[in-house]
Backbone as numpy.savetxt, mean C-alpha at the origin, in Angstrom:
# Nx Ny Nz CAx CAy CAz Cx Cy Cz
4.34 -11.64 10.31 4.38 -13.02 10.78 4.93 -13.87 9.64
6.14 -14.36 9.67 6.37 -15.39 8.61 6.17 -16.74 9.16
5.39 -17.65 8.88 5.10 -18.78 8.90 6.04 -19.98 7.94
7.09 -19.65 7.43 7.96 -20.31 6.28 7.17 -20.21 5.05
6.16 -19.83 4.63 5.44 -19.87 3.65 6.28 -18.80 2.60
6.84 -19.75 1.43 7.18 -18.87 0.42 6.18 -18.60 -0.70
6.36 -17.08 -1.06 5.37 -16.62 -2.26 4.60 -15.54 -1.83
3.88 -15.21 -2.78 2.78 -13.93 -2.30 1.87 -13.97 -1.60
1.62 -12.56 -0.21 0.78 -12.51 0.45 -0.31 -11.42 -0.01
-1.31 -11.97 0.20 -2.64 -10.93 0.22 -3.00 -10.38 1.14
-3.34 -9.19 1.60 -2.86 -8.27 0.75 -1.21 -8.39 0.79
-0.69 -7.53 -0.79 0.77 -6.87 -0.76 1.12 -5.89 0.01
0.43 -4.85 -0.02 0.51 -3.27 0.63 -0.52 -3.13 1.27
-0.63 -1.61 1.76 -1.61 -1.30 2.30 -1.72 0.59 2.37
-2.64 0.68 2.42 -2.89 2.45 2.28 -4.02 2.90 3.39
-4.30 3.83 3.29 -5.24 4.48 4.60 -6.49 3.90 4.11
-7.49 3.44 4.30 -8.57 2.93 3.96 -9.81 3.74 5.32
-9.60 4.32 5.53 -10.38 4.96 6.65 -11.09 5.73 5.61
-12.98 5.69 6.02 -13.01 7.26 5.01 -13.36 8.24 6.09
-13.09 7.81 7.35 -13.13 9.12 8.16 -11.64 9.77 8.33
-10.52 9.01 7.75 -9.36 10.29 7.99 -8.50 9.51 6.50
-9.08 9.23 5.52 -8.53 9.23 4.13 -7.86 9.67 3.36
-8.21 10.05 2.04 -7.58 11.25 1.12 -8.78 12.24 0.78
-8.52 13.49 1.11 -8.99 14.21 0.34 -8.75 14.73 -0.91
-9.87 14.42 -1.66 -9.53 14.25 -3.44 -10.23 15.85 -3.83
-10.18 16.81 -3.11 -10.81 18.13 -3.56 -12.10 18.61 -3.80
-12.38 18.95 -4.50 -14.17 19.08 -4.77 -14.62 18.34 -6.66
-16.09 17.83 -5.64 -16.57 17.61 -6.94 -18.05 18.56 -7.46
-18.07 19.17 -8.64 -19.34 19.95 -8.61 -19.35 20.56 -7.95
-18.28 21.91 -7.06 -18.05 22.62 -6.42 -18.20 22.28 -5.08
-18.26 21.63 -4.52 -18.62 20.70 -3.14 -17.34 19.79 -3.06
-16.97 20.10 -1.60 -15.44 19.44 -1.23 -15.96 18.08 -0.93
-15.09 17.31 -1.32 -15.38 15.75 -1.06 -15.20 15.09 0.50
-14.59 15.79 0.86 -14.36 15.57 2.13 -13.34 14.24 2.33
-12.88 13.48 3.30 -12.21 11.79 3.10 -12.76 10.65 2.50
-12.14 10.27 1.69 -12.29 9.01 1.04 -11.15 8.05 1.12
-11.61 7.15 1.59 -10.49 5.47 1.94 -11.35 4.68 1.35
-10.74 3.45 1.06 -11.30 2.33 1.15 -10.30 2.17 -0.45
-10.57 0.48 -0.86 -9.58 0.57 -2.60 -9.82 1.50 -3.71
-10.83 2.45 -3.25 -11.34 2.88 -4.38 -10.21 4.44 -4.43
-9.50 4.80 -3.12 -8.85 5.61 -2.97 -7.56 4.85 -3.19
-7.26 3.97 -2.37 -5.52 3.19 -2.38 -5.47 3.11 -3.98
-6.28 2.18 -4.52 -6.06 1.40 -5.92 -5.24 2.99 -6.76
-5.88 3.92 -7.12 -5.45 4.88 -7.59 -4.21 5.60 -7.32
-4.31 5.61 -5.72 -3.01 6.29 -5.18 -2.06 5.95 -5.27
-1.87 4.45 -5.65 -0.62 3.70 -6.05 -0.58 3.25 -7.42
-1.67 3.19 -8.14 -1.37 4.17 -9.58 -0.68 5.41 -9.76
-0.80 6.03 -9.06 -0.13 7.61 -9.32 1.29 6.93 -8.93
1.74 6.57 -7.81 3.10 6.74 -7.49 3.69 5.47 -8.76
2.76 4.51 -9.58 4.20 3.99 -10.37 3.79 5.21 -11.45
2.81 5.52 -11.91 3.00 6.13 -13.27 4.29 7.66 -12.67
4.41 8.38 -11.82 5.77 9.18 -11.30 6.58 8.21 -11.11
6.86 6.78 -11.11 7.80 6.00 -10.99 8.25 5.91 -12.42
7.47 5.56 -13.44 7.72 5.31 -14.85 8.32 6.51 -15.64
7.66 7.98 -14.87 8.02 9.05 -15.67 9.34 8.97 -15.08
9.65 8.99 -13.95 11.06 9.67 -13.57 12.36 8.40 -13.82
11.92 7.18 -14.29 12.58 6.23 -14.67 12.98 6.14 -16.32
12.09 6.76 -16.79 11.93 6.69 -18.45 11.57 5.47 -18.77
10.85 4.16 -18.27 10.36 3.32 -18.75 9.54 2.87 -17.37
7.99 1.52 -17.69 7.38 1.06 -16.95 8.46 0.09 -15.98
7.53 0.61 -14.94 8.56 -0.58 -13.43 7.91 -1.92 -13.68
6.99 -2.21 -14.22 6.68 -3.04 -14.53 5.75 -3.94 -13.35
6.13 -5.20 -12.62 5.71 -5.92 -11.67 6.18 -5.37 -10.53
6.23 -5.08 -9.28 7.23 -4.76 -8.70 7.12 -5.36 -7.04
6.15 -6.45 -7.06 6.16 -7.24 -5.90 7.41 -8.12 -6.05
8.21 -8.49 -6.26 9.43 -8.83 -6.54 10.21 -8.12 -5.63
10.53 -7.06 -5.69 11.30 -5.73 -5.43 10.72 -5.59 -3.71
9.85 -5.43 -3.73 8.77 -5.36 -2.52 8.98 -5.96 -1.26
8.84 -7.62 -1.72 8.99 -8.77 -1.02 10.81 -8.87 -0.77
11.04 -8.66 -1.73 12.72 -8.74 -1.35 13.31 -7.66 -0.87
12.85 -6.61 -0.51 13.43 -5.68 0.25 11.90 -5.26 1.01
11.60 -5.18 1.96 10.74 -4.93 2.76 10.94 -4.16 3.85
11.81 -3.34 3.60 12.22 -2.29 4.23 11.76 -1.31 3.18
11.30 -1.43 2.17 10.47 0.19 1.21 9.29 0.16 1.93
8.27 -0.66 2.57 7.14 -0.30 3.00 7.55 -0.16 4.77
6.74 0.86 5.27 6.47 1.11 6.47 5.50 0.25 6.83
6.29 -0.79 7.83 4.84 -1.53 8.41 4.18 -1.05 9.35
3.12 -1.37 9.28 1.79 -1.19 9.84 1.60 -2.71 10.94
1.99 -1.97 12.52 1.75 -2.97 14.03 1.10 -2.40 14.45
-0.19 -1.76 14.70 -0.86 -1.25 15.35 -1.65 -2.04 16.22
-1.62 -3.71 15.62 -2.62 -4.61 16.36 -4.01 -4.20 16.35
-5.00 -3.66 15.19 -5.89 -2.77 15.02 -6.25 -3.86 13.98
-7.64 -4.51 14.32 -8.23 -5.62 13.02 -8.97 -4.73 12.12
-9.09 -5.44 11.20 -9.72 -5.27 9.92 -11.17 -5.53 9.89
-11.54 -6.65 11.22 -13.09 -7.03 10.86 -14.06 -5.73 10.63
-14.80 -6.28 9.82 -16.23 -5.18 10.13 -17.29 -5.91 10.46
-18.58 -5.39 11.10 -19.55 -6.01 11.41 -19.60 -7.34 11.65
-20.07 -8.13 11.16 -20.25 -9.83 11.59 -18.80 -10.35 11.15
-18.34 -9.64 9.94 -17.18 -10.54 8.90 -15.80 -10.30 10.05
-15.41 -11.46 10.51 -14.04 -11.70 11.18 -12.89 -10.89 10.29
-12.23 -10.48 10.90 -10.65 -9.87 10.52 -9.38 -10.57 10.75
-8.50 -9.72 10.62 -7.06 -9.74 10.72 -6.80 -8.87 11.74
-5.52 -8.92 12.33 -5.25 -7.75 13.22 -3.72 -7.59 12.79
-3.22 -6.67 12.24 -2.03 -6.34 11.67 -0.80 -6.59 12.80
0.07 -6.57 12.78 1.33 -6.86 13.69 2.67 -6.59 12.82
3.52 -7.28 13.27 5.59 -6.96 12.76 4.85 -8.03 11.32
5.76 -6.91 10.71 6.34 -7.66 9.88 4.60 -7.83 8.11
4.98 -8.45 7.67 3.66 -9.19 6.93 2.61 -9.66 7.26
1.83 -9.47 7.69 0.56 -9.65 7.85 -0.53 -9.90 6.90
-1.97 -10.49 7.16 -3.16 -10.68 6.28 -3.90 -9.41 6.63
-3.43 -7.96 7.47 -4.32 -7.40 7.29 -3.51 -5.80 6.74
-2.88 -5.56 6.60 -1.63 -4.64 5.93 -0.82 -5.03 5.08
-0.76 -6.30 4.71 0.62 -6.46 3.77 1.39 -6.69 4.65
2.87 -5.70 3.77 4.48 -5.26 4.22 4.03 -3.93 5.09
2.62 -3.16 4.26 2.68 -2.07 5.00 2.37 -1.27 3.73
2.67 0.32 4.28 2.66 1.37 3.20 4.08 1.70 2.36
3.50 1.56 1.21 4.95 2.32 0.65 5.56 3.56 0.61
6.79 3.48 0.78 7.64 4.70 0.99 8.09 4.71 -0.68
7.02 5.87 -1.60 7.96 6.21 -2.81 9.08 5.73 -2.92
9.86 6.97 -1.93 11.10 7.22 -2.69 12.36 6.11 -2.44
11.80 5.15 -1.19 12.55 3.89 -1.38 12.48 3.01 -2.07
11.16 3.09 -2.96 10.83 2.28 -4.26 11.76 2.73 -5.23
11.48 4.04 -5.23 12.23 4.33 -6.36 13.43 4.06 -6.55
14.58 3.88 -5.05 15.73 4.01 -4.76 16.24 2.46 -5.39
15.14 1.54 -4.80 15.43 -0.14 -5.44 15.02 -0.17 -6.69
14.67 0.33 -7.14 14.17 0.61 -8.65 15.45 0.92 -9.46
15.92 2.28 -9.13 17.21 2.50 -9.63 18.84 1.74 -9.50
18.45 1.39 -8.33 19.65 -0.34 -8.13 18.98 -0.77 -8.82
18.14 -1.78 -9.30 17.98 -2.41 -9.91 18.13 -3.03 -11.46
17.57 -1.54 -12.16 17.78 -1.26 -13.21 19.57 -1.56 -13.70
């Protein structure tokens, strides 16, 4: 939804936050972890993809909502029309485009990487 509002939206991105169909992060103490969502999985997971962004670049990407916002075709948006509320607390319901409850969406690596390397 663009409303003419220039500048950053909250959220930027978005990742699986489900912890019933999440990431599985392997075992801990010999016991499989089973799915984990929520930021405590995203925050990391998109740690990993800049630090493989930085290695395969040879230097930090640095900020890269810049890059993001101006090409918004690297994230897969997320229209499912599927809100965010939980329990009493009101939501968002994601749709085209930018939204308050997905971002742009999920990122696609390797189209980051691709505007990354134009860029540079």
């Amino acid at each position: 939804m663009n409303d003419g509002h220039k500048g950053r939206g909250i959220p930027d991105v978005a990742g699986n936050a489900d912890n019933a169909s999440g990431y599985d992060l392997g075992t801990v103490d010999g016991q499989p972890t089973g799915a984990v969502g929520g930021t405590s999985a995203v925050g990391p997971l998109y740690a990993g993809l800049v630090a493989l962004l930085n290695a395969k670049l040879g230097a930090p990407v640095g900020y890269v909502n810049p890059i993001l916002y101006a090409n918004p075709s690297i994230c897969q948006d997320i229209d499912d029309g599927i809100s965010n509320a939980t329990g009493e607390a009101p939501g968002y319901k994601s749709g085209p485009d930018w939204d308050a409850c997905t971002g742009l969406g999920s990122i696609n690596g390797s189209k980051l990487f691709a505007a990354l390397k134009a860029a540079d």
